[in-house]
Steps between C-alpha positions, in 0.01 A plus 500: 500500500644614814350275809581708782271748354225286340474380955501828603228638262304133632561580829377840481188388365429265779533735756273748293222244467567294832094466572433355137812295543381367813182444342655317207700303729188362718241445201774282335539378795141351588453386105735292472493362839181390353667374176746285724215324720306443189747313312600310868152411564471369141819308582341347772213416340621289251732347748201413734323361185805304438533330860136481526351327168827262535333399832159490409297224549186300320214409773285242336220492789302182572098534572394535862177398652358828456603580127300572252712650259732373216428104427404488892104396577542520887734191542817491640784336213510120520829366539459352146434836399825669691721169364365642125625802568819423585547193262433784254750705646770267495412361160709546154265831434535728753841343666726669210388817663496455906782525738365383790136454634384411885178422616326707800213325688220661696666497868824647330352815327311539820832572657570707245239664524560575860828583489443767200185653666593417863381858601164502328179454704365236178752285597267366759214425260725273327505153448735313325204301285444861366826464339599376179760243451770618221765409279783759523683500152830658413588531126837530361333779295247687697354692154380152424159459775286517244624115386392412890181691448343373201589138598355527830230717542242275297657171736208414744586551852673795437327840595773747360824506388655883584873619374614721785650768260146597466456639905885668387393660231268776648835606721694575248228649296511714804866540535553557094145770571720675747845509301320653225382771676810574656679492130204750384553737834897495426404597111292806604726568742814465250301758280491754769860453573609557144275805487637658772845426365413714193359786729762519686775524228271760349471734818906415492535640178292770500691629838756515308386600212760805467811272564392279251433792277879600540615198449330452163645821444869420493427212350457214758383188345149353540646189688691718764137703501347245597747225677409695823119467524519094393697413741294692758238312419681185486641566872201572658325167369833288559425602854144407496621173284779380818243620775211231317781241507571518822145477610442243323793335574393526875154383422665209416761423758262578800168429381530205288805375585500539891116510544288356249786171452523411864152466521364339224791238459305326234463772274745552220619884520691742284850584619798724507604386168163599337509821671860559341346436164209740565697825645771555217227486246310725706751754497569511118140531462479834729859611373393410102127707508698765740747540214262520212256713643767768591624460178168571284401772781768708447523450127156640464580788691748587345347400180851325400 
């Protein structure tokens, strides 16, 4: 197969089709820009989950004055009650599984409370008495609460006892909510790409529909036939395929790295090394469906 004129005939049928080309080039573009920030944001997902559930804590909240709820009757915990509780903690049952535990009295979770919500006008109506006193609890294996939980919750004294993964799971319910739809945008949109791949190697073909009857004429093989229109097809989404790993290797660099990083310094992001994961695969996806596309397209035209 002669190369020089396999490019030429490619070239030629670029240039003939440069709107549907350009319109190739942009669709692939956009999908799997999408496909890329899907699989990121699923990256980042599971490495949030990761930082965050290793840091989660178990509150086990003491009654308050004012609490009617749980084993509390409108009493505050007695100190026999609060030494229970943590002779329970530190005993041979629930030790195995803790890491570290500190206690929190009223006048320290009202400065908390003060520094967390220091711009809120409720702060005012706030007294420390309205406060619970807590045990903080880290476990060496933060799947494990529910050990904490069922010991606890039944101790008297003790209004609550809340695992923290619980107010983190909604987020990511969120997060996971919104990386879905971004995977089932870039599908629709991958769908559209690959059907505009196929008509555009059709209107190819049929443009030159009495070369290619020449050519079958003197006996040019199907492979030479149709060499040409793949790799069309396979150019124009290559294109679209480096163009969606730029962008989102740029989304990357200068939004997460240089924007969302330097501001929330406690937050464990995605990096350049996930994002050079991410952009070859994206580009053998585009290149792959580019390829096979072009190549049924023009098989079926020319009923091969």
């Amino acid at each position: 197969m002669r190369l020089g004129l396999v490019m030429g005939e490619v070239g030629s049928g670029l240039r003939r089709n440069a709107s549907m080309v350009v319109s190739v080039v942009l669709v692939t573009f956009i999908s799997l820009t999408f496909v890329g920030t899907a699989i990121l944001l699923q990256m980042q997902i599971n490495q949030m989950k990761g930082y965050w559930y290793d840091r989660a804590q178990v509150a086990v909240y003491l009654c308050t004055d004012t609490d009617t709820t749980g084993n509390c009757t409108g009493a505050k915990a007695t100190d026999d009650q609060r030494k229970q509780v943590e002779e329970q903690l530190k005993g041979p049952t629930l030790a195995p599984y803790i890491e570290k535990t500190y206690f929190q009295d009223q006048q320290q979770a009202y400065v908390r409370f003060k520094q967390q919500f220091k711009d809120a006008p409720t702060t005012e109506f706030v007294k420390p008495e309205y406060l619970n006193e807590t045990f903080w609890v880290n476990l060496k294996n933060p799947s494990q609460a529910d050990v904490l939980q069922e010991s606890l919750s039944k101790v008297a004294g003790v209004q609550s006892v809340m695992d923290q993964r619980g107010y983190l799971q909604p987020i990511f319910n969120l997060l996971n909510a919104s990386s879905y739809t971004a995977i089932g945008i870039a599908a629709l949109m991958l769908i559209a790409a690959v059907l505009l791949i196929a008509t555009t190697i059709r209107l190819s073909a049929f443009s030159r529909r009495r070369e290619l009857g020449i050519m079958r004429l003197v006996g040019a093989s199907n492979r030479f036939i149709q060499t040409p229109f793949v790799l069309e097809g396979v150019i124009a989404a290559a294109i679209g395929a480096v163009l969606a790993g730029g962008a989102i290797t740029a989304v990357v660099w200068f939004f997460v790295r240089n924007y969302l990083t330097k501001r929330f310094s406690g937050v464990a992001f995605i990096g350049m090394s996930d994002a050079a994961v991410v952009v070859p695969a994206v580009i053998v996806i585009g290149v792959v469906l580019a390829a096979v596309s072009a190549s049924i397209a023009i098989r079926r035209y020319l009923k091969v």
